[in-house]
PAZA-171737 format. One line per field, with one value per residue (C-alpha): chain; residue number from 1; x, y, z. Coordinates in nm, 4 decimals. Last residue first. Example, Ala and Ser with C-alpha at 12.3 -4.5 7.8 and 13.67 -1.06 7.14 Angstrom:
2
cadena	A | A;
num	2 | 1;
px	1.3670 | 1.2300;
py	-0.1060 | -0.4500;
pz	0.7140 | 0.7800;
***
This chain:
209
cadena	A | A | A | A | A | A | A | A | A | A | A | A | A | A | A | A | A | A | A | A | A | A | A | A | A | A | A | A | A | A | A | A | A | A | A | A | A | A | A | A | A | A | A | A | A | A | A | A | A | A | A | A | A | A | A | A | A | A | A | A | A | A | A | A | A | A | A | A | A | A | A | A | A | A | A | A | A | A | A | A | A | A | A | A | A | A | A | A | A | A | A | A | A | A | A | A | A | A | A | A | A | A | A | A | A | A | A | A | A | A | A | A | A | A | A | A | A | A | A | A | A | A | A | A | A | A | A | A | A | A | A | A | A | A | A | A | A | A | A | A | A | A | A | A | A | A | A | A | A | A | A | A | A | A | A | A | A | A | A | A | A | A | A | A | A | A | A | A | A | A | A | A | A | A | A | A | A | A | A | A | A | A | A | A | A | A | A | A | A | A | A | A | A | A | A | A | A | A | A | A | A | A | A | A | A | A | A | A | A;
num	209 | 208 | 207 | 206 | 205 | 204 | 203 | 202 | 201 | 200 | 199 | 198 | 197 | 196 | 195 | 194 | 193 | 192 | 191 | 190 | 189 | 188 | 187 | 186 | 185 | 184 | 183 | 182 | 181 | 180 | 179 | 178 | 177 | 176 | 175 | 174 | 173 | 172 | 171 | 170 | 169 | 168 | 167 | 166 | 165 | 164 | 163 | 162 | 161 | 160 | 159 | 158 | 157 | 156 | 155 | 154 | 153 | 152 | 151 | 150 | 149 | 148 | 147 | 146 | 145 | 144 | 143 | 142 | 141 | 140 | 139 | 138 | 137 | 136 | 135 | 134 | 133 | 132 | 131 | 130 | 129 | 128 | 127 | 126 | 125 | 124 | 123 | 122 | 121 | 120 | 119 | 118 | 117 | 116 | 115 | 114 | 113 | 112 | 111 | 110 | 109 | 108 | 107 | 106 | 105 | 104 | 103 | 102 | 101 | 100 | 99 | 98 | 97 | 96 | 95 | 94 | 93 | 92 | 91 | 90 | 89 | 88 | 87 | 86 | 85 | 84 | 83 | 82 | 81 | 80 | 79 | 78 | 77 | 76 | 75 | 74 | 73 | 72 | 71 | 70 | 69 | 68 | 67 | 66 | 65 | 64 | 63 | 62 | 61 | 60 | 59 | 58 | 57 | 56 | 55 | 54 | 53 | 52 | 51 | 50 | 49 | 48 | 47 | 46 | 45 | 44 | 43 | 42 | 41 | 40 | 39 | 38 | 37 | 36 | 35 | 34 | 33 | 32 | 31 | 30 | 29 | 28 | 27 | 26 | 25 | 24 | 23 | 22 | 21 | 20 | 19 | 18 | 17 | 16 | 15 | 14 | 13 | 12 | 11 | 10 | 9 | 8 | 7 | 6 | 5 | 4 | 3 | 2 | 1;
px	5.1484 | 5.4189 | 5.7085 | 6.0365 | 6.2335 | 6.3359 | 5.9602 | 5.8926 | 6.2217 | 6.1675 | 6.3656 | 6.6042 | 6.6969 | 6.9583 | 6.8320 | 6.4787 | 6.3538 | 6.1015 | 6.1408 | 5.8801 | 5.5875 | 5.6530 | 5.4474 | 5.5342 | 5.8552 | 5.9402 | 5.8138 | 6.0950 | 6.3383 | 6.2942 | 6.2012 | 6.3738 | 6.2362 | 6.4663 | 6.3995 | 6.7104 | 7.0649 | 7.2942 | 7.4128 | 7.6965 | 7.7022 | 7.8864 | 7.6189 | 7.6821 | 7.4216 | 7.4726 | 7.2875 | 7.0824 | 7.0204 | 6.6304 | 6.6666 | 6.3432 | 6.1453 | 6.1380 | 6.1132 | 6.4669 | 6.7004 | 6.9356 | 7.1540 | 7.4171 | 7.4644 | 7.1803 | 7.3157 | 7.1937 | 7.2971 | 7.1004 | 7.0722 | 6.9857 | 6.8228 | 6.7483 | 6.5344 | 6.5814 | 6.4778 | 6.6900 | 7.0014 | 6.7859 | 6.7317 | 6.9013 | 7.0641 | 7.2613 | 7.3372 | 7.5191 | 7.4892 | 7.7033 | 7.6769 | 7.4390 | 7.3724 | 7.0900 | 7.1450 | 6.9837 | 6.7152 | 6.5799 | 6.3898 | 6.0805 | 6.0680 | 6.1910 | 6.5130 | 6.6995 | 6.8402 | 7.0349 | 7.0983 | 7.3959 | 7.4187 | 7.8082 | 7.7409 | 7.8024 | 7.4334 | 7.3244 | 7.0505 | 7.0127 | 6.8471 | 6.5166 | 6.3295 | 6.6120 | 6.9296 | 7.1008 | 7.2816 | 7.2144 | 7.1023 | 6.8596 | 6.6137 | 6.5004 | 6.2946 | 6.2042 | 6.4162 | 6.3122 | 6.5263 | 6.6661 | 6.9816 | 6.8714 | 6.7388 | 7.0227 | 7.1882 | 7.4247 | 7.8183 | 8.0135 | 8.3679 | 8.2777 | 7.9962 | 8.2057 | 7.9976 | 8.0472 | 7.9015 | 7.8732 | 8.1202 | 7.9418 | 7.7538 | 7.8348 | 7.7715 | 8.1100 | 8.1276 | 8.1048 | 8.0060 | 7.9924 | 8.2562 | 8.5097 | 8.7002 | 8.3927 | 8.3473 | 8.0238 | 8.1972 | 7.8753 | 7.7743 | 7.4077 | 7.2440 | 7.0616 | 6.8265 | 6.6633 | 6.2791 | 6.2021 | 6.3579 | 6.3201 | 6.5549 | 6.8759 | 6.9784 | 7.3007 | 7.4493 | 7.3660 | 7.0892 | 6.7780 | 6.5046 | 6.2924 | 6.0225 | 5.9497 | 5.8319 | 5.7903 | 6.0453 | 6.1679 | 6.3960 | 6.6906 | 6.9988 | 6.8121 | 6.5276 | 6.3222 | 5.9877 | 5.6762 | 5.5402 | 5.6362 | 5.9826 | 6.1513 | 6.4817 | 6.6963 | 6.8119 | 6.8033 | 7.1250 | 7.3164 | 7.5010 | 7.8538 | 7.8696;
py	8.4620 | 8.6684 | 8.8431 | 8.7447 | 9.0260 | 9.1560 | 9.2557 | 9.5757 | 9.6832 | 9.6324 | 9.3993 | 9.5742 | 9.3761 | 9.1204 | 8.9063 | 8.8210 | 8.8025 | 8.5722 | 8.5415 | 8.3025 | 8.4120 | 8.3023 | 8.0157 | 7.7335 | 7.7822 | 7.9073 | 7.5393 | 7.3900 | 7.5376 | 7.8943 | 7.9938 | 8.0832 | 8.1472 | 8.3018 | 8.3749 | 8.4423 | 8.5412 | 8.4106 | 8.5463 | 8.4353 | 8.1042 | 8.0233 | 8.0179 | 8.3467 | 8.3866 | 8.6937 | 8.7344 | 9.0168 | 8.9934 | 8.9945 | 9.2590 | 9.4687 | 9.2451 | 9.5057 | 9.4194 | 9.5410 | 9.2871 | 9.3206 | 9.1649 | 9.1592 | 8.8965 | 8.7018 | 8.4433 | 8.3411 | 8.0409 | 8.0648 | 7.8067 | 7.9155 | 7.6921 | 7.7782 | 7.6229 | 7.5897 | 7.7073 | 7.8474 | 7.6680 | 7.3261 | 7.2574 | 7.3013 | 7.5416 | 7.5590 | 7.8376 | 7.8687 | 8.1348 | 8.1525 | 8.3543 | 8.6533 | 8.8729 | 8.9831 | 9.2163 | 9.5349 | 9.4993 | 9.2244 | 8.8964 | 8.7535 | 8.5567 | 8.4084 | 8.4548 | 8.6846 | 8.6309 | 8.8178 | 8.7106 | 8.6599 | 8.5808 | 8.7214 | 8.9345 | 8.7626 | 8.8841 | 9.2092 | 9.2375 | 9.6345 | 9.6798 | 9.8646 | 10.2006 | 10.4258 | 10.1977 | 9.9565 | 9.6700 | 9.3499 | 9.1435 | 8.9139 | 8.9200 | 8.5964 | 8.6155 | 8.4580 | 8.1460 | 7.8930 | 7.8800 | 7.5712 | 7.7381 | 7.9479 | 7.6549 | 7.4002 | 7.6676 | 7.9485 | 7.8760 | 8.1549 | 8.2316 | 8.5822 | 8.5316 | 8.6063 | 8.6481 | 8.4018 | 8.4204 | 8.0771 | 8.0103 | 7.8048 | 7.5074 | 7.2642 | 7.5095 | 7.6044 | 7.6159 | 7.8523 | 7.7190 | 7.4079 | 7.5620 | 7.4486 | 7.2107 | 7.0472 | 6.8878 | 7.0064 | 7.2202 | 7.3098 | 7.1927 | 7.2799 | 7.0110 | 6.8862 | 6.6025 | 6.5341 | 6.3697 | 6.7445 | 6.8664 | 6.7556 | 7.0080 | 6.9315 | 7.1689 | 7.1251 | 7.0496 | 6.6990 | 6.6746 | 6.8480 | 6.8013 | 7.0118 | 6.8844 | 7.0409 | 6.6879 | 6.4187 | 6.2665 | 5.9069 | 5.7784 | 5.5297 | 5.7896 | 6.0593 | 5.9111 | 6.1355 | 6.2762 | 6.1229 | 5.8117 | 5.4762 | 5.4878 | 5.2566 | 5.2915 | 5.5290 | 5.6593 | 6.0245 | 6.2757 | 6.4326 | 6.7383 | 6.6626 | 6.6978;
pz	0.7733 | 0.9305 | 0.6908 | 0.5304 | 0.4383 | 0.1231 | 0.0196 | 0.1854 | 0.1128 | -0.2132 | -0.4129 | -0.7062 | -0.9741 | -1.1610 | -1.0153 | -0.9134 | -0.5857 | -0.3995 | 0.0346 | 0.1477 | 0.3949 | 0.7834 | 0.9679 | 0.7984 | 0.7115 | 1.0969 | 1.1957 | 1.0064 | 0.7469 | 0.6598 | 0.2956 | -0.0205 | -0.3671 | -0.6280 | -1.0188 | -1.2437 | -1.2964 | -1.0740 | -0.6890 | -0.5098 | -0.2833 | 0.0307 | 0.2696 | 0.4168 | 0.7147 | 0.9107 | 1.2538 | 1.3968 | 1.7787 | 1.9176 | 2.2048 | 2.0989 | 2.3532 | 2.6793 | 3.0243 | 3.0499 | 3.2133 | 3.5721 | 3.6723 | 3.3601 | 3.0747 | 2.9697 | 2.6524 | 2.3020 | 2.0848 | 1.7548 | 1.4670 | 1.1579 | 0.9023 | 0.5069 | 0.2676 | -0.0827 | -0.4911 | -0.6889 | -0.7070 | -0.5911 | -0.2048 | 0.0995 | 0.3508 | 0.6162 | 0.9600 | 1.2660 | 1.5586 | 1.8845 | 2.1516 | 2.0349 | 2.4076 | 2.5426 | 2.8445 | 2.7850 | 2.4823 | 2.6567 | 2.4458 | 2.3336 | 2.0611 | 1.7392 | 1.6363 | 1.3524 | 1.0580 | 0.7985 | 0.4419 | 0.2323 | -0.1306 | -0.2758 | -0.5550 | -0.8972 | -1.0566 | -0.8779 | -0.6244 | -0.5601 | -0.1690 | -0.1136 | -0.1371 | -0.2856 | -0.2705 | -0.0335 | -0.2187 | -0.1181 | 0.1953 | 0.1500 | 0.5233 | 0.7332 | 1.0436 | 1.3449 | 1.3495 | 1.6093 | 1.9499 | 2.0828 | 2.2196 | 2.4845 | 2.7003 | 2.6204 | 2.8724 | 2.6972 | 2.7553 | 2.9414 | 2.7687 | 2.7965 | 2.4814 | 2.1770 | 1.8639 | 1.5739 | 1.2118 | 1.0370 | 0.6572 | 0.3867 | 0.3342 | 0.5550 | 0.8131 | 0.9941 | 1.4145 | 1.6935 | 2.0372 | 2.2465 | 2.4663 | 2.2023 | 2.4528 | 2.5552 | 2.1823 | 2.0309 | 1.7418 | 1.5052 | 1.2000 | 1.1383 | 0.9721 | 0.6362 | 0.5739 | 0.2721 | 0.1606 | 0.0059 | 0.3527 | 0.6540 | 0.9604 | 1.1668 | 1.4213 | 1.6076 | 1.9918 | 1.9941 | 1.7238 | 1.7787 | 1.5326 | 1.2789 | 1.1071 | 0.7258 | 0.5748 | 0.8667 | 1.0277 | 1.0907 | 1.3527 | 1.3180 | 1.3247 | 1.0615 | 0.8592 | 0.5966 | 0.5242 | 0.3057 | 0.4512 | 0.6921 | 0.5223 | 0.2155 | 0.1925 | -0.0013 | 0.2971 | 0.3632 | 0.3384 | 0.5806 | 0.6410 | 0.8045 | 1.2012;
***
């Protein structure tokens, strides 16, 4: 699935209109086996493989290259699949008290999902992320495929896996400000870093508002 873009059209109010129906600003929707998220009036969706043959996993965001985890050849339920991000992290250089942002470095952040999960038998099937917006300025989406393998789980939540979203870009000099599509925009701070620097560790990771 290609990203897409909103008509031109007039709409009942601010969002965007995806196959007939219209969205507010920020909503997230399912679409097949993808994400699709409202952004300033624009739509943009995860691309991954739906057809049977694929096992409905893996895939490449229309912006830049998704991180795959085998899962057994057993496909996750709808269930595990329609998670919310839970976190967003920039990845750079690891230094004393945070990570070294330098201009030309490839931009990649780490995501994780929101919720509960087992330490002993969670398991990252698939994972797929896009962004949109301006150079500086964007949203990003993730979208998380996660399985249960084993009998027995942990009651325990510090199972969340760690993804890796490349989107394609490398770092220029200036200001950034990136949040997470959706109802994980609204609810988590924005990440803002300036390159060439160093962002605290404090501060390279989204947090809870």
């Amino acid at each position: 699935m290609s990203v897409g873009m909103a008509g031109s059209g007039a709409t009942p109010g601010p969002g965007c209109d995806y196959n007939g129906v219209h969205y507010g600003s920020g909503e997230s929707w399912s679409a097949q086996c993808n994400r699709c998220f409202c952004d300033r009036e624009e739509v943009a969706c995860t691309t991954r493989d739906c057809s049977p043959a694929s096992g409905g996993m893996g895939g490449v965001a229309g912006s830049g290259t998704a991180g795959i985890s085998g899962a057994g050849g057993e496909q996750p339920s709808p269930e595990q699949c329609a998670l919310d991000v839970g976190s967003i992290c920039i990845e750079g250089t690891p230094t004393d008290g945070g990570h070294q942002l330098d201009v030309g470095t490839p931009m990649i952040f780490t995501l994780r999902p929101d919720g509960c999960f087992s330490s002993s038998c969670t398991k990252l099937a698939s994972f797929d992320c896009n962004y949109i917006g301006s150079e500086y300025d964007f949203s990003v989406t993730g979208f998380f495929c996660l399985t249960s393998e084993g009998d027995a789980c942990t009651d325990d939540c510090g199972g969340a896996p760690e993804a890796i979203c490349d989107l394609g870009k490398t770092l220029t000099a200036g200001e950034y400000t990136i949040d997470l599509s959706g109802r994980a925009g609204v609810a988590l701070s924005p990440l803002r870093f300036t390159v060439p620097g160093v962002v605290l560790e404090r501060d390279r990771c989204s947090h809870p508002l």
